[in-house]
C-alpha positions in Angstrom: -85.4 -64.6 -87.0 -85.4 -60.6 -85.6 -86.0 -57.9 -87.5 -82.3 -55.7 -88.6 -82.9 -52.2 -88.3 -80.2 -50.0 -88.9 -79.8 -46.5 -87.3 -77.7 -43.8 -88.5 -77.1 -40.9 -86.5 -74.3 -38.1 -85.3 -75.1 -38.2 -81.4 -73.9 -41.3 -79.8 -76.8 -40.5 -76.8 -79.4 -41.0 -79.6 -78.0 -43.9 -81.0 -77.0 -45.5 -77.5 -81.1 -44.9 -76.6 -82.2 -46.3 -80.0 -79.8 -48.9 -80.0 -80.9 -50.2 -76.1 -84.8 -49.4 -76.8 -84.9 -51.1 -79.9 -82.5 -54.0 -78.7 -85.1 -54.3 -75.4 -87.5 -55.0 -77.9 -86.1 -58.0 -79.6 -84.5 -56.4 -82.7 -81.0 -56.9 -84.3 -79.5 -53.3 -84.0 -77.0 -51.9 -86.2 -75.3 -48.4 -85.5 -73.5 -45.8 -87.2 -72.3 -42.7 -86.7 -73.1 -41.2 -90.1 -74.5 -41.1 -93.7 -70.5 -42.6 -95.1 -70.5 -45.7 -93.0 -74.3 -46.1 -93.4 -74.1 -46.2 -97.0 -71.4 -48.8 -96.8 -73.3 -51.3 -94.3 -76.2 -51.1 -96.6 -74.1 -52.4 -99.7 -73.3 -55.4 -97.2 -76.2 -56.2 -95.7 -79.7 -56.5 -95.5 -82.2 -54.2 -93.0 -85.7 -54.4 -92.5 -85.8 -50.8 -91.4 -83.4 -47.7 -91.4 -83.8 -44.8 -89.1 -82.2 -41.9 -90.0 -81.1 -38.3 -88.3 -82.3 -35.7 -90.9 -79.1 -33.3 -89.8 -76.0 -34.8 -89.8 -72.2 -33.2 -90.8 -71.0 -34.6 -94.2 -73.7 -36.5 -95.2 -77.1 -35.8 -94.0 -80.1 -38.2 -93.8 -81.9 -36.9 -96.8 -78.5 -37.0 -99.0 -78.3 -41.3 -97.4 -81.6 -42.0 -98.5 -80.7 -40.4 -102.0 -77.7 -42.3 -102.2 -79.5 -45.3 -100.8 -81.8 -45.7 -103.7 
C-alpha cells in the first residue's frame, strides 16, 4: 500500500514539482491549492504526511496546521 501525502500550496509550479517528485518516488499524491480545500480533504481522508507552504493568501500553513489539530 503507498504512502498518501498531501501537499498544500499557493504556486501550482511548487505543487506540480512536489506532486511529480514525490509521485516518481512511489507515493499517493494529493494537491491543493490552499489551506480551505486542505482542511476539507483532511476531514475525508487519511494522509501519512502533509506538506505545507508556510505563506499562503487566506489561510496560511501555520493557521492549517492550527485548524488541523
Amino acid at each position: 500500500m503507498k504512502k498518501r501525502i498531501l501537499v498544500i500550496d499557493d504556486s501550482p509550479v511548487v505543487l506540480s514539482m512536489l506532486d511529480d517528485m514525490l509521485t516518481a518516488l512511489n507515493y499517493e499524491v494529493t494537491c491543493s491549492s490552499n489551506g480551505f480545500d486542505g482542511c476539507g480533504l483532511i476531514e475525508t481522508n487519511r494522509y501519512n504526511m502533509i506538506i505545507t507552504d508556510l505563506y499562503m493568501p487566506g489561510m496560511d500553513g501555520v493557521e492549517f496546521t492550527k485548524s488541523a489539530n
